[in-house]
C-alpha positions as CSV (number, residue, x, y, z in Angstrom):
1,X,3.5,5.5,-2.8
2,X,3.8,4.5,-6.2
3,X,4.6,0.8,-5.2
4,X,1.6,1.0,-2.7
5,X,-1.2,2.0,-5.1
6,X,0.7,-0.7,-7.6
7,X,-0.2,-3.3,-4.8
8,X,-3.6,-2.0,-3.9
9,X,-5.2,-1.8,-7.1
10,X,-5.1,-5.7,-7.5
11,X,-7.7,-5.5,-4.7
12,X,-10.1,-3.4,-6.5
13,X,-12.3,-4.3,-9.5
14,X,-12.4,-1.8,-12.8
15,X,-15.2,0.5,-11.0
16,X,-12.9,1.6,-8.6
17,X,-10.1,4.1,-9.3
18,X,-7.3,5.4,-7.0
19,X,-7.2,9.3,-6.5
20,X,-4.9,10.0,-3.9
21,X,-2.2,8.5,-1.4
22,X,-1.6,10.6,2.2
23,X,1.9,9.2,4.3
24,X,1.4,10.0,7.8
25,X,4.9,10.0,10.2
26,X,3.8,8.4,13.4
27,X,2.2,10.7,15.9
28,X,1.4,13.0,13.5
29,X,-2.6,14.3,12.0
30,X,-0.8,16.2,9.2
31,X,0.5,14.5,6.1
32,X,4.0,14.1,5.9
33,X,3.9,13.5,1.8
34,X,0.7,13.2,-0.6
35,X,0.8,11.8,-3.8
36,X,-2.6,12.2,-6.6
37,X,-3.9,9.2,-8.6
38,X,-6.2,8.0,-11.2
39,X,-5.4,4.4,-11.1
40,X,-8.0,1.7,-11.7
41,X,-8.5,-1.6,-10.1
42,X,-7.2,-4.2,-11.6
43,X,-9.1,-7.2,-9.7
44,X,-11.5,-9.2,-11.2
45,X,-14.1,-11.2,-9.2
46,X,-16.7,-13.9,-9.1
47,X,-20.2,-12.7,-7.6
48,X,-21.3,-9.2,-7.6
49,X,-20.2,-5.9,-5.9
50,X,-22.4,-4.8,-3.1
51,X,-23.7,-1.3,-2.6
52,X,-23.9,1.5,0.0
53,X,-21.8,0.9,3.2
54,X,-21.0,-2.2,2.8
55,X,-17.3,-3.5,2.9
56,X,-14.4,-5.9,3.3
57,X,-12.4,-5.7,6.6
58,X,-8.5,-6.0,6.6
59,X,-7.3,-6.4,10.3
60,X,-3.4,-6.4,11.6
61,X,-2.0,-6.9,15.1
62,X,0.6,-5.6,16.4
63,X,2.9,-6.3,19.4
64,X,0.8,-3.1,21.3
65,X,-1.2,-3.3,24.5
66,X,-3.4,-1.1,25.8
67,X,-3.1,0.2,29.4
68,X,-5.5,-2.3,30.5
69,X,-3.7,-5.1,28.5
70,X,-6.0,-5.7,25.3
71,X,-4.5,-6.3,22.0
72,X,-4.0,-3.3,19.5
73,X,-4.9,-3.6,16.1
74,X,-5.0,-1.6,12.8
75,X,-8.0,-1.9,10.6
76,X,-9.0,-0.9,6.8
77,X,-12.1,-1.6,5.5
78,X,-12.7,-1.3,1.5
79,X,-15.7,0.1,0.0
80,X,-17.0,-1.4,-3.2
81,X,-16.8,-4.9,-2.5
82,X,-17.7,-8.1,-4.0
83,X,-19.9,-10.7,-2.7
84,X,-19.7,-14.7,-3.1
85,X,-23.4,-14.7,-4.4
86,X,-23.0,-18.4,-5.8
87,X,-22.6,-19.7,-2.0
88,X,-23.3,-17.0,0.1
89,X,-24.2,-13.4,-0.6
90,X,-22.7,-12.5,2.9
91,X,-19.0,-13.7,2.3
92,X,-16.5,-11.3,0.3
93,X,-15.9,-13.1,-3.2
94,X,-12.9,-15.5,-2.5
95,X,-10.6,-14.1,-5.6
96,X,-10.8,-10.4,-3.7
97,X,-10.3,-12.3,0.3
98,X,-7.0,-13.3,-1.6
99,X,-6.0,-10.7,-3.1
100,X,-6.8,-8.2,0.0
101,X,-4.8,-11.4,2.5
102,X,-2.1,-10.9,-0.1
103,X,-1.9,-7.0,-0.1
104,X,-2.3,-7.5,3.5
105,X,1.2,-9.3,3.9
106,X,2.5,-6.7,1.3
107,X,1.9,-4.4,4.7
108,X,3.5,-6.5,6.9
109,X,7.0,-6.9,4.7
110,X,6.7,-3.1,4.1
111,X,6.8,-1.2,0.9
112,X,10.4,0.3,-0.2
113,X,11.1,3.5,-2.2
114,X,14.2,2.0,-2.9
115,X,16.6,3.9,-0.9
116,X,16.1,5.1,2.7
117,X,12.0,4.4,3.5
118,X,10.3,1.3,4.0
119,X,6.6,1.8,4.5
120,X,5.1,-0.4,7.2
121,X,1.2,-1.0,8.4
122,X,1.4,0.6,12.0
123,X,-0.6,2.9,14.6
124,X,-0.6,6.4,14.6
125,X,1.7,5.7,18.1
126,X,3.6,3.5,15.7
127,X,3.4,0.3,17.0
128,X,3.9,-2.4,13.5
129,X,2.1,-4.8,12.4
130,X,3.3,-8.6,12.8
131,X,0.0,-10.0,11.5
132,X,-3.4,-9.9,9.2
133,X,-6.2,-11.1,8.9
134,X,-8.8,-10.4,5.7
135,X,-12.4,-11.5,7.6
136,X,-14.4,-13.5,5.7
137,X,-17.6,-11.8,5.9
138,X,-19.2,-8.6,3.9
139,X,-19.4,-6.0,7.0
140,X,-20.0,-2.2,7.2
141,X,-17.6,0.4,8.9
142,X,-19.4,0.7,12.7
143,X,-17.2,1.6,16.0
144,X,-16.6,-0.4,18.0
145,X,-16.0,-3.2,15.3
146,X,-18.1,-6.4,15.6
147,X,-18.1,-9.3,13.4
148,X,-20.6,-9.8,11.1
149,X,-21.2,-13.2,11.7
């Protein structure tokens, strides 16, 4: 976890601090290992931070179908999240679309302990994810997603 929240705070300006990590086994609703915080961000961004629901989008595939074929994907979206004011106030700030692309990958690669456990991005079934994608565009957590263009 510790190598996780190291990662993750590079996405996350100084107004935002990390409390708490949860490690979920696949299948399971109840953590497997929990882990408490009070790490800051460490990302520093052009534009400013928008407010209330709005947020960045992280998207991974994976090599799942569902029973009627369609892709499966994971999804994270990140509250507190700066917007590219200079160009457009709609597009996340480019310094945090890199870093959140970047932390992204980090997922993809997994996340060692240094012995036995390599953490990788998956569904609760535990299907991995082999790709990501950080969306360009400010959005707001709705179900079912839609892009905010």
């Amino acid at each position: 976890m510790d190598a996780i929240v190291t990662a993750e705070k590079a996405i996350h300006s100084a107004e935002v601090t990390i409390i708490e990590a949860l490690g979920y086994a696949a299948g399971s609703d109840v953590p497997v290992s929990t882990k408490v915080y009070s790490t800051v961000g460490t990302g520093s961004f052009t534009g400013s931070p928008r407010a209330g629901e709005s947020a960045a989008l992280v998207r991974w595939s994976t090599a799942a179908k569902s029973t009627k074929n369609h892709p499966i994907y994971c999804f994270n979206y990140y509250h507190h999240v700066w917007a590219d004011t200079s160009v457009n106030a709609d597009k996340v700030s480019p310094g945090q679309k890199t870093a959140m692309g970047t932390y992204a990958t980090s997922w993809i690669t997994g996340f060692s302990d240094g012995g036995a456990v390599t953490a990788k991005r998956s569904t609760p079934q535990g299907a991995v994810a082999i790709g990501s994608l950080a969306e360009e565009y400010v959005t707001h957590r709705d179900f079912p997603y839609t892009t905010s263009v």
